[in-house]
C-alpha positions as CSV (number, residue, x, y, z in Angstrom):
1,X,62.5,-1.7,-17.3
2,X,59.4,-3.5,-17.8
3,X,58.4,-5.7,-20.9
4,X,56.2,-8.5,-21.6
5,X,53.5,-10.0,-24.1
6,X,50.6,-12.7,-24.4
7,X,50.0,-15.4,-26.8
8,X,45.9,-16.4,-27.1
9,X,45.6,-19.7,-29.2
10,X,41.9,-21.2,-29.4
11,X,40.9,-24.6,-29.7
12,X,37.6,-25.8,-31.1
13,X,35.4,-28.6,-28.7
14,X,32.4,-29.2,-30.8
15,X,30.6,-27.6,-33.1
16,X,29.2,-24.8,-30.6
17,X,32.4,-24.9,-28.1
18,X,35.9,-22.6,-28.3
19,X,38.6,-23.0,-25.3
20,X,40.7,-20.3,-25.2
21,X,44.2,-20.9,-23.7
22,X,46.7,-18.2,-23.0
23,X,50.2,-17.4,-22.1
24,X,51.6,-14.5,-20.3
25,X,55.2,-13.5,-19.8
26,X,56.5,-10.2,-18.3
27,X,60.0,-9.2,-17.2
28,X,61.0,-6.9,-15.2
29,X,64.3,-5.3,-13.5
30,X,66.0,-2.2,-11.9
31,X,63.8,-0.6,-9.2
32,X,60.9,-1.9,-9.9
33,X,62.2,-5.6,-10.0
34,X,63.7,-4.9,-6.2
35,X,60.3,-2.7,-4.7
36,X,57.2,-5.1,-6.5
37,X,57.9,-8.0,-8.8
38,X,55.3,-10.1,-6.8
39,X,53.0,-7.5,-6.9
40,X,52.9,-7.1,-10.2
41,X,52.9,-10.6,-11.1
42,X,49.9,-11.3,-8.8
43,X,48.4,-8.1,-10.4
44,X,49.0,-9.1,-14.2
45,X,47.2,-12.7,-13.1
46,X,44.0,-11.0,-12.0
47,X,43.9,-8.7,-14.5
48,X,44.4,-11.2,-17.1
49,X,41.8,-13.4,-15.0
50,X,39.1,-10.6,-15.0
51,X,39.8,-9.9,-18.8
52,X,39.0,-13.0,-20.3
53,X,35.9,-13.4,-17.7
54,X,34.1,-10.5,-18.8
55,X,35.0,-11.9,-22.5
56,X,33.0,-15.2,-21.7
57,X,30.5,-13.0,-20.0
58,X,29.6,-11.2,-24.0
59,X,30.4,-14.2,-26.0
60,X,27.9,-16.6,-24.1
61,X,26.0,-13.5,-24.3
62,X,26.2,-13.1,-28.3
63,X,25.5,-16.4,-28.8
64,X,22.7,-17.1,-26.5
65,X,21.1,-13.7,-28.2
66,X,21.9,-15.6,-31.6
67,X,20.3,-18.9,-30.4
């Protein structure tokens, strides 16, 4: 089995600044627990890591078009 889920909470910094925190937790067990469970933690990191680059990436864009 394989579950998991993320909690995003943002925090305002100024008048022109967000910080976005977040929380991920997964579990896993059975098979896939015994053949990977590193490997897909280290996975879910980086995929969480690129996610939420490419969102800075079009918000600072979005608001440096708005500027």
């Amino acid at each position: 089995y394989a579950k998991g889920g993320a909690l995003v909470r943002r925090e305002a910094e100024g008048p022109d600044v967000t910080v976005l925190h977040y929380e991920v937790d997964a579990q896993i067990g059975g098979k896939l627990a015994q053949l990977g469970a590193r490997l897909i933690d280290s996975t879910a990191r980086k995929i969480a890591g690129e996610f939420f680059a490419s969102f800075g990436e079009v918000v600072g864009k979005t608001v440096s078009a708005g500027a």
